[in-house]
N, C-alpha and C positions, 0 to 999 in steps of 0.2 A: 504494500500500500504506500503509496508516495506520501510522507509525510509532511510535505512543503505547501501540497494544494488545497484547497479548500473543499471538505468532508459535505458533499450535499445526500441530505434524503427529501427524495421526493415521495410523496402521501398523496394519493389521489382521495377524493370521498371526505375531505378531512374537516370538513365543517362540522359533520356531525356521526352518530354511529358507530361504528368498528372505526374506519379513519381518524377519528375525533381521538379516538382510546386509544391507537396506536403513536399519534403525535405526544399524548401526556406521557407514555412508559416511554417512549425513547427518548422523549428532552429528559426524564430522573436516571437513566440510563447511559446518556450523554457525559453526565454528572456525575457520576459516581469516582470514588477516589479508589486507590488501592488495588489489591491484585487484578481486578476487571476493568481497570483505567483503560482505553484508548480498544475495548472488545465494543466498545457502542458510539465510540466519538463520532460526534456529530459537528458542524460548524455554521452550518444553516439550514433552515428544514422550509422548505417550498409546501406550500399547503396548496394545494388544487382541487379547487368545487367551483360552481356557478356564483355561489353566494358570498360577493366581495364582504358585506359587512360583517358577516358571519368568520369567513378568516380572520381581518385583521381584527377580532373580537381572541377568538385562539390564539393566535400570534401576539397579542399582548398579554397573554396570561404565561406564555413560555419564558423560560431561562436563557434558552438556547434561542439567536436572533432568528429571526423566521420572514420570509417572503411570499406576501398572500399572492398568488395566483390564480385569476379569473379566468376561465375554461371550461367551455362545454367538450368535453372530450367525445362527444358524438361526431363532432366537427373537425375534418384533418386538418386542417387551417390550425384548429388551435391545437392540436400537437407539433407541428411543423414549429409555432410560433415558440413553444415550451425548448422544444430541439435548439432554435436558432439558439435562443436565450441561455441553453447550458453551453453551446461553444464559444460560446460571449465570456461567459463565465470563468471559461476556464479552469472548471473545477474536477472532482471525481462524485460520482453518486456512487456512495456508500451504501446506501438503501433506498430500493424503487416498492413499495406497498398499494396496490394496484386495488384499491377498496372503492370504487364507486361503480353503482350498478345500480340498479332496479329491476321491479318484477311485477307481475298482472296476475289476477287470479279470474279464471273464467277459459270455457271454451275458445275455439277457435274461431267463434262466429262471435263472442261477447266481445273481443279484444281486435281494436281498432287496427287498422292496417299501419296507421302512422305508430301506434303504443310496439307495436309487433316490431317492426324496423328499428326502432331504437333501442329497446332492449337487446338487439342483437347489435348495434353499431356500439352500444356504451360495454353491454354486457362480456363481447367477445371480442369482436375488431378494434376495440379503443387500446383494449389490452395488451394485443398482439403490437400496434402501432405506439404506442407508450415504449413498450419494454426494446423492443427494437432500437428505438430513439436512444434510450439511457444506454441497453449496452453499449451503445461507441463510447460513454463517457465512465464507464465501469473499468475497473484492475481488479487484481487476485484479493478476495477479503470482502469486495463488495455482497453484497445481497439483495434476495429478491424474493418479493414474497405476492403470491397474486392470489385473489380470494374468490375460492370457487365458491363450494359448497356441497353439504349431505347429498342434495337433489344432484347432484351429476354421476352418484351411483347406479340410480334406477329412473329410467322414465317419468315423468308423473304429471296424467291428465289433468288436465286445467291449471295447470302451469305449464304446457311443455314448451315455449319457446326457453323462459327461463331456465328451464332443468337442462336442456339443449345447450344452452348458451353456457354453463358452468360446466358441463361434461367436456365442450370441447375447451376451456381454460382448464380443466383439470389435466387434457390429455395432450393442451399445447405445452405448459407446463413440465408436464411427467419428459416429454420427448428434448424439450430447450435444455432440460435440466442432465441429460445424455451428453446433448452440444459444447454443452460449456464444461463437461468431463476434463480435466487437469488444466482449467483456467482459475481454476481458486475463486470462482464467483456462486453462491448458491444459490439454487431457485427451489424455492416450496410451495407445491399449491393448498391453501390453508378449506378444508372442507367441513365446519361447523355444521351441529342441523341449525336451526333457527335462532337465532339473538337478539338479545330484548332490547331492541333499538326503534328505531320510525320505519323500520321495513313493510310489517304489517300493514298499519295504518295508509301507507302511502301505495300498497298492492294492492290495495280495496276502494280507492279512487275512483280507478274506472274497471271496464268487462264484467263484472257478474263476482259482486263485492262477497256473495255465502256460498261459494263455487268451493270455498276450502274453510270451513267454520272454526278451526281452530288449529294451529300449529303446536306438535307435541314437542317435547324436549329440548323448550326451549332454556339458553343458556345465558350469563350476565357477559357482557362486552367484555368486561378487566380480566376477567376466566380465559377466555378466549385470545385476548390479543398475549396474556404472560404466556400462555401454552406454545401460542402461534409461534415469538419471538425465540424459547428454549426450543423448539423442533426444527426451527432454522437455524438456530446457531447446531444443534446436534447433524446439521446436514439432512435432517430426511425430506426423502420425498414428496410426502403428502403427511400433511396435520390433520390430523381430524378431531382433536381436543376431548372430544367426550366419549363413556363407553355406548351410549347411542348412534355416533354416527361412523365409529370402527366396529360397531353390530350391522350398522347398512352397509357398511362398505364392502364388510365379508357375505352378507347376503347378494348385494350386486354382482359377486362374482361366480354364486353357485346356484343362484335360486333364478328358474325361468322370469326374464319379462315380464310375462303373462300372468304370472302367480305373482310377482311386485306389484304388477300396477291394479290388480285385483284385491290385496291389501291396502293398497293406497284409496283406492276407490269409497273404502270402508273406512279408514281412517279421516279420510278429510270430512266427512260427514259426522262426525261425533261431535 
């Protein structure tokens, strides 16, 4: 790791949510003295959401100096713009955390043509285009952590663009994390089931708002991001934080489709 240039982590999602949680452990993590000095250094953290006031709202509750970053990342323009701005820069990303996303709950007929396209432009493609971008400014030490989810073990009607759209970050993920095999860079794709964030609330907006009546096993965001941040630093490949979503994951692997999404069918109904 060059120790001369300047340590950027970039947080996409970071106004609020999983993003929001992962800027507060890495700026106390940044900080910390003694034998873990310089395992989390940070030098400035790029916060990237739509919501200008909402950043520089985060960004002045940090330690660590911070640069709010207004970005609709559905839009390549403003990844291009983010790209210019790190060779401006001049620095290394330390940490790329790929948290912003959203999801619909309803059929294929309740959920808008435009809701459907950008779920998969923010969900999947923004990803792929983010992470691209930072690796040119990434060295051996860096890291990366992209957040898929439970839902990209198995199918699951009335979400399945979202569950789609996290299956294939789960398995662009699994395959970049191959690519970068003896670069010293790590990538984890982080697979939570549900976390008690504005997820919910903001999937039941639009399409067919009782298409999934309750999400089970859900988890607290701080759980999730220490879990996330120790299974990256252990190198693994996929997180899955909880004994519920390393119960879906080994189901996804051996149990038919057809018998999942036949369970799921039942469960989103309780």
């Amino acid at each position: 790791m060059n120790e001369t240039a300047k340590h950027i982590a970039i947080i996409t999602g970071a106004s609020s949510g999983l993003g929001l949680e992962f800027v507060r452990q890495l700026d106390v993590r940044s900080n910390v003295t003694g034998a873990d000095a310089g395992a989390h250094h940070i030098d400035e953290f790029w916060l990237v959401a739509r919501n200008t006031a909402k950043l520089e709202e985060v960004a002045r509750d940090l330690s660590t100096p911070a640069r709010a970053v207004s970005a609709d990342l559905s839009k390549q323009e403003d990844i291009d713009r983010i790209e210019a701005d790190l060779s401006k820069a001049n620095g290394v990303v330390t940490y790329l955390v790929n948290c912003a996303g959203f999801g619909r709950f309803g059929s294929w007929k309740d959920i808008a043509n435009d809701d459907a396209a950008a779920m998969i432009d923010l969900d999947a493609r923004a990803v792929v285009a983010l992470t691209r971008a930072c690796l040119l400014h990434m060295e051996r030490g860096s890291r990366i952590i992209e957040v898929a989810s439970a839902a990209a073990f198995c199918p699951l009607p009335y979400m399945n663009v979202y569950a789609a759209s996290k299956a294939f970050v789960l398995r662009y993920t699994r395959a970049l994390r191959w690519e970068l095999h003896g670069s010293g860079i790590t990538a984890t794709a982080l697979c939570p089931t549900w976390v008690k964030t504005g997820f919910e609330a903001q999937a039941r907006k639009s399409g067919n708002a009782r298409a999934v009546n309750h999400l089970l096993f859900a988890q607290n965001a701080s759980t999730v991001v220490s879990r996330a941040l120790f299974m990256n630093r252990m190198h693994a490949a996929v997180a899955c934080c909880s004994i519920p979503s390393f119960c879906l994951r080994i189901i996804g692997k051996i149990v038919p489709n057809c018998i999942t999404m036949w369970g799921w069918n039942l469960i989103r109904r309780l």
